[in-house]
C-alpha positions in Angstrom: 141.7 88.7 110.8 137.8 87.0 110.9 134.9 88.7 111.5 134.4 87.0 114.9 137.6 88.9 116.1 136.5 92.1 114.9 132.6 91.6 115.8 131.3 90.4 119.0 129.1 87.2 118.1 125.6 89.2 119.6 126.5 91.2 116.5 127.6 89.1 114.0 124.0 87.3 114.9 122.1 90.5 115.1 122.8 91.0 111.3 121.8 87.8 110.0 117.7 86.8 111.1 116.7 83.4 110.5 113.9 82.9 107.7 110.7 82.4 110.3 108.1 82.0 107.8 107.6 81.3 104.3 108.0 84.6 101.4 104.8 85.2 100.4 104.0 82.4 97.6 103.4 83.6 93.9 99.8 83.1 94.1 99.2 85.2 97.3 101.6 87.9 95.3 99.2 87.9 92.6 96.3 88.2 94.8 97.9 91.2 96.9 98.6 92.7 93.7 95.1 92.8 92.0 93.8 93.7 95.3 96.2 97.4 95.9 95.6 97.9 91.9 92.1 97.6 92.8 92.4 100.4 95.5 95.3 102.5 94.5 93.0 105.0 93.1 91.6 108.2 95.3 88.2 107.9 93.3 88.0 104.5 94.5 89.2 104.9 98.0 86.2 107.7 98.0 83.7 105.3 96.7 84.6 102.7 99.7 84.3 105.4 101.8 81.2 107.1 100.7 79.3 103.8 100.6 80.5 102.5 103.8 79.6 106.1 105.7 75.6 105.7 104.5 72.6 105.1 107.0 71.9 101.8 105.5 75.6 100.3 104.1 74.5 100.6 100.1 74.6 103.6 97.8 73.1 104.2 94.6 75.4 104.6 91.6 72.7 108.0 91.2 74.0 109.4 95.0 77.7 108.6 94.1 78.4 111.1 91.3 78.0 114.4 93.0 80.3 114.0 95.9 83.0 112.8 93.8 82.1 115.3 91.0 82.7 112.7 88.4 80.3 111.5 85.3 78.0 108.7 85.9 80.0 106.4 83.4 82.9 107.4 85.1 81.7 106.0 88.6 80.2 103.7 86.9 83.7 102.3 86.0 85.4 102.7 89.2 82.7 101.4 90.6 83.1 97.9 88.3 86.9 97.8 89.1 85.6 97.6 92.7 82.8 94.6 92.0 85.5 93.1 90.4 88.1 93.2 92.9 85.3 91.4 95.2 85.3 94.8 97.5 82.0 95.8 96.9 78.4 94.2 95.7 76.0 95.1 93.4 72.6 94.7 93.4 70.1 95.3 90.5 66.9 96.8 91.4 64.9 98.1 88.0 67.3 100.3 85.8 69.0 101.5 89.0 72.2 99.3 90.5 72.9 99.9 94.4 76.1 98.9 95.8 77.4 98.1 99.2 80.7 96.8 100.8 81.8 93.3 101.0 82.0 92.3 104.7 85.5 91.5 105.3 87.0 92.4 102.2 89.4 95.1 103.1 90.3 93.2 106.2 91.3 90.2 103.6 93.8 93.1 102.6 95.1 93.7 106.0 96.0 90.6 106.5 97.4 89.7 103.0 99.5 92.9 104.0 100.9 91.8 107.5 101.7 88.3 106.0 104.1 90.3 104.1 105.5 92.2 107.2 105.9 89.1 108.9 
């Protein structure tokens, strides 16, 4: 007996979708990758959140500690990961460093993310 005898063809179609798009390349992988290591920490995820919830979009690495009630070197390192990952800026004023969020960044994410759902 085939399959066509015992399956209606809807059916038999309705279990095998067509590629419609590429797979995410290796490169975009990568990128999607660094970006969730980046984030996949609650520290950090505070940090975004902190900064982006201030009256003037930027935060001192001095006004950072005491909400998350971490050491200074400690934000100071989460804080770095997130420069790095190209989520958040830094700017150098004296012996004090301000940072502020990367417009568009985490909607770079979003999208890197629904390419995958696609």
């Amino acid at each position: 007996m085939t399959l066509a005898k015992v399956l209606p063809v809807a059916e038999v179609a309705a279990c095998c979708h067509p590629l419609t798009h590429a797979p995410v390349s290796d490169e975009g992988a990568v990128a999607l990758a660094g970006a969730l290591r980046a984030l996949a920490d609650p520290a950090r995820i505070r940090l975004l959140s902190i900064i982006a919830a201030t009256e003037n979009g930027e935060a001192c690495v001095c006004d950072l500690t005491e909400p998350l009630g971490l050491q200074q070197s400690t934000v100071s390192h989460h804080l770095k990961i997130l420069v790095d990952a190209g989520f958040v800026a830094r700017d150098k004023r004296g012996t004090w460093s301000f940072y502020r969020l990367v417009p568009g960044s985490l909607a770079q994410v979003a999208g890197l993310l629904a390419e995958v759902e696609r």
